[in-house]
C-alpha positions as YAML, in Angstrom:
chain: A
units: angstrom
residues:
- id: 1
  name: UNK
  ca: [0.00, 0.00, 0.00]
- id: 2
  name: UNK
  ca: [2.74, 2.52, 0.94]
- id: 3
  name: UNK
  ca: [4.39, 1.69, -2.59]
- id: 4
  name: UNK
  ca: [1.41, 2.08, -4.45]
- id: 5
  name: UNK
  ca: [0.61, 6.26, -2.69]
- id: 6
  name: UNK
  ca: [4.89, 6.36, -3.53]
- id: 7
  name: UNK
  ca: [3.66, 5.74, -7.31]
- id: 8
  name: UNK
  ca: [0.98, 7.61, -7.04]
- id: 9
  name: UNK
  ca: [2.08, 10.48, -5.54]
- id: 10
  name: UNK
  ca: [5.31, 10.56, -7.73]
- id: 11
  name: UNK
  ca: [3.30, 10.62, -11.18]
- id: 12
  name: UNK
  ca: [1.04, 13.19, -9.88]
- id: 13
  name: UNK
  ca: [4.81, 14.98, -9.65]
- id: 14
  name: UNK
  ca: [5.23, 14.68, -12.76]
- id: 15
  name: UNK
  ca: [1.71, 15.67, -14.08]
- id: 16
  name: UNK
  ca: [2.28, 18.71, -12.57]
- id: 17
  name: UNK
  ca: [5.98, 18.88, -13.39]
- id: 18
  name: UNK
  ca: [4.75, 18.59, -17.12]
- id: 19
  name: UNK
  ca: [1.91, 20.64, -16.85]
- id: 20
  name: UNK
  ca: [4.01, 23.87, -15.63]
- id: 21
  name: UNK
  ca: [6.63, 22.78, -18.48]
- id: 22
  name: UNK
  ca: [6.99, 26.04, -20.65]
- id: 23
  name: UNK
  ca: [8.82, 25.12, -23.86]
- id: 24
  name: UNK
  ca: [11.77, 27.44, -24.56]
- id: 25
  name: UNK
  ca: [13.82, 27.69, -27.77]
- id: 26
  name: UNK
  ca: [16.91, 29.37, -26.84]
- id: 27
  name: UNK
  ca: [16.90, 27.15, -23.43]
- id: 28
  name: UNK
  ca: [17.16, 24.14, -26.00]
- id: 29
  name: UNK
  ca: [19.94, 25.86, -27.46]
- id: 30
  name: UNK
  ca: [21.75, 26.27, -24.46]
- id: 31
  name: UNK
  ca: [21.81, 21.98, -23.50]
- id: 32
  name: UNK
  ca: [22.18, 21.14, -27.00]
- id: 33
  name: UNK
  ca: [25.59, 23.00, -26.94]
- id: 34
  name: UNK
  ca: [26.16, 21.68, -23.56]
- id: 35
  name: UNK
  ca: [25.41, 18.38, -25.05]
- id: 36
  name: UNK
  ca: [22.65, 18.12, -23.05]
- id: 37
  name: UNK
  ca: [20.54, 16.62, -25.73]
- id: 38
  name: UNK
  ca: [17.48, 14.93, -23.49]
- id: 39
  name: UNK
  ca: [16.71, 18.68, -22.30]
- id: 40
  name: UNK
  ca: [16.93, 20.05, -26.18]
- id: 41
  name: UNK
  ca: [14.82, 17.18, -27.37]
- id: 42
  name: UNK
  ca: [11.95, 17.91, -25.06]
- id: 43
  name: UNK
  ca: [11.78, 21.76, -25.40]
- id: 44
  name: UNK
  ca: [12.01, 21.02, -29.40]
- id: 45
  name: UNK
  ca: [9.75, 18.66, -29.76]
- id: 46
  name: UNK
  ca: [7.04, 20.44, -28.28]
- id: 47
  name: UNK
  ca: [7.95, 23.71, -30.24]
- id: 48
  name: UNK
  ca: [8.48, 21.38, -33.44]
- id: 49
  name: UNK
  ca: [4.65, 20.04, -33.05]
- id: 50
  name: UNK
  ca: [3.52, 23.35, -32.73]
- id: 51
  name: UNK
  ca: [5.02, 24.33, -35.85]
- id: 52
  name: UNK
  ca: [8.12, 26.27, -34.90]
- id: 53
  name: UNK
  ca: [10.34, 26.30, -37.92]
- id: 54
  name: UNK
  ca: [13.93, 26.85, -36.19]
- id: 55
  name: UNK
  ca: [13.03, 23.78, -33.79]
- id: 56
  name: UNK
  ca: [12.12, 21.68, -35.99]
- id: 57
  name: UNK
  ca: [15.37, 22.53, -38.37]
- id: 58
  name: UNK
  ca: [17.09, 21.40, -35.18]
- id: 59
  name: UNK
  ca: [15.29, 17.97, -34.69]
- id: 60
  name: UNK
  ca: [16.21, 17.41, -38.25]
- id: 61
  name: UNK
  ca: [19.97, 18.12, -37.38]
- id: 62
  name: UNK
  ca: [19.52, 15.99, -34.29]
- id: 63
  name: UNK
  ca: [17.72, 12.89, -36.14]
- id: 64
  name: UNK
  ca: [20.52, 13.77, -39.15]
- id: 65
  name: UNK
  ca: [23.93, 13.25, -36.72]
- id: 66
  name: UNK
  ca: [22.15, 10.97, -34.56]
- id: 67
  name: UNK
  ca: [22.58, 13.46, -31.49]
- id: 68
  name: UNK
  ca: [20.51, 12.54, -28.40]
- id: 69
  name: UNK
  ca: [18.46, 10.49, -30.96]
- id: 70
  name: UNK
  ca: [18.89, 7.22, -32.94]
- id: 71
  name: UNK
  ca: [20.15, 8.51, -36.35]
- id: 72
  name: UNK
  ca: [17.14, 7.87, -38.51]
- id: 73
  name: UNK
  ca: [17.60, 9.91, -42.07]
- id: 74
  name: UNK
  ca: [13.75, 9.89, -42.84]
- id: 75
  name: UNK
  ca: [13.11, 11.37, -39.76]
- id: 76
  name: UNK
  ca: [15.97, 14.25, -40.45]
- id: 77
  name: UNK
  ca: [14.02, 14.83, -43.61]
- id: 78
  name: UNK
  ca: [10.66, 15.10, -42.49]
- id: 79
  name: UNK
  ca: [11.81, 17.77, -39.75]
- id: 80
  name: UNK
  ca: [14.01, 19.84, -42.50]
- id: 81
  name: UNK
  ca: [11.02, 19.43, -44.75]
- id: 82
  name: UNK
  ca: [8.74, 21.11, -42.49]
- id: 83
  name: UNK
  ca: [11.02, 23.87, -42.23]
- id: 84
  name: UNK
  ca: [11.98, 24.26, -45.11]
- id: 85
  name: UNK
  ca: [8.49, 24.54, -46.66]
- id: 86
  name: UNK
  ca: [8.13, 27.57, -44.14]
- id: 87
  name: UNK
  ca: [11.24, 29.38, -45.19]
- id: 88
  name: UNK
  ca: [14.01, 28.22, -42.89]
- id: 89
  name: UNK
  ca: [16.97, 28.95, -44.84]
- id: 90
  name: UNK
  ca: [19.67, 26.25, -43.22]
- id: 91
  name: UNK
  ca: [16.87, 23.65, -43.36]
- id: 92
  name: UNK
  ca: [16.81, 24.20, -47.20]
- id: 93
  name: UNK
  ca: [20.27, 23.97, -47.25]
- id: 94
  name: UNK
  ca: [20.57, 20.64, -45.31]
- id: 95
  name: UNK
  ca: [17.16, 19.26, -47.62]
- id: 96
  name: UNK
  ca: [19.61, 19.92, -50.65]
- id: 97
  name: UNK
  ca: [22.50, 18.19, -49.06]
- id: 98
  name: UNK
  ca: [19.88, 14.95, -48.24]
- id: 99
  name: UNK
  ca: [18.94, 15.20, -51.78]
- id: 100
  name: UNK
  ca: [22.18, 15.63, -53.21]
- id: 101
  name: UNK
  ca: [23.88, 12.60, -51.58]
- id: 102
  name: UNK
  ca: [20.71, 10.66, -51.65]
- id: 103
  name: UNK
  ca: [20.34, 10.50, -47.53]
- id: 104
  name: UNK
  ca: [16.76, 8.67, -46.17]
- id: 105
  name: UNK
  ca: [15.38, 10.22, -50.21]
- id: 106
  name: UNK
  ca: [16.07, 9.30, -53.36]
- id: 107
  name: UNK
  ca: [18.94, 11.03, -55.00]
- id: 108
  name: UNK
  ca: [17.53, 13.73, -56.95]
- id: 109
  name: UNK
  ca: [19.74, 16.63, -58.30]
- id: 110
  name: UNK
  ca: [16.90, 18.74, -59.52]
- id: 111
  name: UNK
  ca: [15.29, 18.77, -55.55]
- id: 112
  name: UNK
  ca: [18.65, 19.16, -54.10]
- id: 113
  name: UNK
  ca: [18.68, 22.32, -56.80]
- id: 114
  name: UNK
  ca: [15.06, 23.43, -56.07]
- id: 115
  name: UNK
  ca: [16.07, 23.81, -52.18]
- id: 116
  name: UNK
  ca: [19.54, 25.31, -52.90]
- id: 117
  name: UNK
  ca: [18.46, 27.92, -54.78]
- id: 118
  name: UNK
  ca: [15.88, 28.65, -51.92]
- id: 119
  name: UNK
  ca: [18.44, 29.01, -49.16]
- id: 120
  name: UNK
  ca: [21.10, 30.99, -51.81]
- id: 121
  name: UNK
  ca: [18.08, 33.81, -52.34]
- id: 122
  name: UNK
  ca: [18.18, 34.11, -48.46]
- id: 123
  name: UNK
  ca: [22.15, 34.77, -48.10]
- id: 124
  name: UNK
  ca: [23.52, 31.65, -47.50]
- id: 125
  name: UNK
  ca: [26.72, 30.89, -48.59]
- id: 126
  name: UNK
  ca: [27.12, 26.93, -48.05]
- id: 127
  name: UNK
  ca: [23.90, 27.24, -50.43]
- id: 128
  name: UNK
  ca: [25.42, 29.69, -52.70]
- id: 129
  name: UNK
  ca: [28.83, 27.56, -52.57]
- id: 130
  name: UNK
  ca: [27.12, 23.98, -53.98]
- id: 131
  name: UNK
  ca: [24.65, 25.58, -55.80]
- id: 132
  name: UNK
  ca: [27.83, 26.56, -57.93]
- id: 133
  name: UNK
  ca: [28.97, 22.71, -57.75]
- id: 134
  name: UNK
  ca: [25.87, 21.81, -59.14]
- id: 135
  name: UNK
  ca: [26.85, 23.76, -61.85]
- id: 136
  name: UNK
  ca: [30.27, 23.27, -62.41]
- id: 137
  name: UNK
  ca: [29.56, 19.77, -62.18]
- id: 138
  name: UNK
  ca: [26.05, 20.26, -64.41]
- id: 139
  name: UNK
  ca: [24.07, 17.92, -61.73]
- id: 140
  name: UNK
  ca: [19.94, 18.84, -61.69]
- id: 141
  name: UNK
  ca: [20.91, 21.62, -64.00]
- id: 142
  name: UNK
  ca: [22.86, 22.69, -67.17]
- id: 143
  name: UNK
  ca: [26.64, 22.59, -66.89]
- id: 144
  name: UNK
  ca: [27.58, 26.64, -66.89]
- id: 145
  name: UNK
  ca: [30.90, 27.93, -65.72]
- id: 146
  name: UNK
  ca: [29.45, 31.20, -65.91]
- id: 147
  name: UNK
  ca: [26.53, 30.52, -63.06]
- id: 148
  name: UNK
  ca: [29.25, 28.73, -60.97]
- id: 149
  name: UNK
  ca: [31.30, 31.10, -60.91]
- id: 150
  name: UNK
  ca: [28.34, 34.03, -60.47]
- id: 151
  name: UNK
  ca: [27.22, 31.49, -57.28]
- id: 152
  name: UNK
  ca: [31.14, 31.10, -56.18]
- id: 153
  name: UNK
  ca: [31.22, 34.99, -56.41]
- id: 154
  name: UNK
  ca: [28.39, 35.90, -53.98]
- id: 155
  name: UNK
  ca: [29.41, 32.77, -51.60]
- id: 156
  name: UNK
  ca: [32.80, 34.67, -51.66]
- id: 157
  name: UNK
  ca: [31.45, 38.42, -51.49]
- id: 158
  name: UNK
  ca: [30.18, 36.96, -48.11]
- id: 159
  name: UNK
  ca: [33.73, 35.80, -46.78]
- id: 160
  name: UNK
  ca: [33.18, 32.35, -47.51]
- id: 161
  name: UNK
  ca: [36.27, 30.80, -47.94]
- id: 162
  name: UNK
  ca: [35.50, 27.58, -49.75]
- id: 163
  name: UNK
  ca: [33.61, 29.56, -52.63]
- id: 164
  name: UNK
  ca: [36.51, 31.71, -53.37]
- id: 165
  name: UNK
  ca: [38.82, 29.02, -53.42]
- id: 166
  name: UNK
  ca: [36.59, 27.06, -56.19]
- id: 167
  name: UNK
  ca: [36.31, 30.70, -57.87]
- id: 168
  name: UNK
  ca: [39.93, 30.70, -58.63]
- id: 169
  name: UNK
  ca: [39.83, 27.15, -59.70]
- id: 170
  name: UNK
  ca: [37.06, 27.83, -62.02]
- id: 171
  name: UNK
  ca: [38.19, 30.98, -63.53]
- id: 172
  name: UNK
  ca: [41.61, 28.71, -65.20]
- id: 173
  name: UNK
  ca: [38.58, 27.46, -67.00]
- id: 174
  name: UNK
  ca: [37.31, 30.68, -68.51]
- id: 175
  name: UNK
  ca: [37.78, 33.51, -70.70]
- id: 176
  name: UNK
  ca: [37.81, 37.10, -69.62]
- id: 177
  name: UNK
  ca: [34.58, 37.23, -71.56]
- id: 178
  name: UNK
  ca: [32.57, 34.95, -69.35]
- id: 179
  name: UNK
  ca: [33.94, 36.08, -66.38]
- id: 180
  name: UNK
  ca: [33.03, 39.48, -66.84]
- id: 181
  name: UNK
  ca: [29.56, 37.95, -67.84]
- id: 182
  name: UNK
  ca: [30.01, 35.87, -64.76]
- id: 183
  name: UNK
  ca: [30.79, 39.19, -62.53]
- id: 184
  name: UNK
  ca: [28.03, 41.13, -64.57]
- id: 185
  name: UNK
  ca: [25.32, 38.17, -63.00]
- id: 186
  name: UNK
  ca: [26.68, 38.28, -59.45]
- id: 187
  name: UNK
  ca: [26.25, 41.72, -59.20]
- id: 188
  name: UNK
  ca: [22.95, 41.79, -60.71]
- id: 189
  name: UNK
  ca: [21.73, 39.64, -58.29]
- id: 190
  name: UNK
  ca: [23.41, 41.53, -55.46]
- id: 191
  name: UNK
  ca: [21.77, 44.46, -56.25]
- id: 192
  name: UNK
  ca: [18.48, 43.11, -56.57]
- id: 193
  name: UNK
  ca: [18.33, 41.62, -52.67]
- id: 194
  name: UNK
  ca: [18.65, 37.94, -54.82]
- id: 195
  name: UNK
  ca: [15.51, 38.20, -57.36]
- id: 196
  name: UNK
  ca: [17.62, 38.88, -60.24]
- id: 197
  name: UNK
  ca: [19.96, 35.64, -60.17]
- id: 198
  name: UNK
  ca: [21.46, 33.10, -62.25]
- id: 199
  name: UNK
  ca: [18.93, 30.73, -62.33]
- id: 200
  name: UNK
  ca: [18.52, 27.56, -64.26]
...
């Protein structure tokens, strides 16, 4: 009898432990870089369900790297998908990586493209950076030195260091013509806050 009021009186505990709960994003931050991943998983979770984009990019990284979590790749790509689809710029970038390398998805170029271009129009330069492999390397799109090198140039323009190293390797490839071209498209797309850009 006293074990069973123990029991009882220890889930109402934690009822009321639960109920008070207060899900916090930036309090999820702080364990997850603390390592602390059971602490970031429950704050996330709930703000995931409820639609929070950032948390749910984050249970996608968890799930992805298998922090905290089993490493399950669907379940990386559901949570990027969901915040991706609401405009969460490094979940679009880590979609097009899981498409790219054909992660929990079936490889597919053109998707890994799609999302690319969606986190390059919002500044990012890992984005900007493979968007420009993709076409150096004319994977979901048209092989063009000229929009590598335009992508390479923003990714750069940003301090990037990877895109201005494959900048200079590109540019052995080219003529002054299509750099200049190349230059002329980068700064178009600059100046238009990334709705004027070398597209496919």
């Amino acid at each position: 009898m006293k074990n069973l009021i123990t029991l009882i009186f220890s889930l109402f505990v934690s009822f009321q432990s639960l109920a008070e709960f207060k899900p916090d994003y930036l309090e999820a931050l702080r364990a997850y870089l603390k390592e602390d991943y059971e602490t970031a998983l429950l704050h996330w979770v709930t703000l995931a369900n409820g639609g929070d984009a950032h948390a749910q990019r984050f249970l996608g990284l968890m799930y992805d790297n298998g922090k905290g979590v089993l490493e399950n790749d669907k379940t990386a790509v559901k949570w990027y998908t969901k915040a991706a689809e609401q405009g969460q710029a490094n979940a679009q970038y880590h979609l097009a990586v899981m498409y790219a390398n054909g992660y929990g998805v079936l490889e597919n170029d053109k998707t890994a493209v799609k999302w690319y271009i969606k986190a390059a129009e919002q500044g990012l330069a890992q984005a900007q950076t493979n968007l420009g492999l993709m076409y150096a390397k004319g994977e979901g799109v048209v092989t063009s030195n000229i929009k590598a090198y335009a992508w390479y140039n923003l990714a750069a323009y940003i301090g990037y260091k990877d895109a201005a190293t494959n900048k200079d390797s590109i540019t052995k490839e080219m003529t002054n013509e299509q750099i200049a071209k190349a230059q002329e498209l980068s700064q178009r797309c600059l100046d238009s806050g990334y709705k004027d850009c070398p597209y496919p």
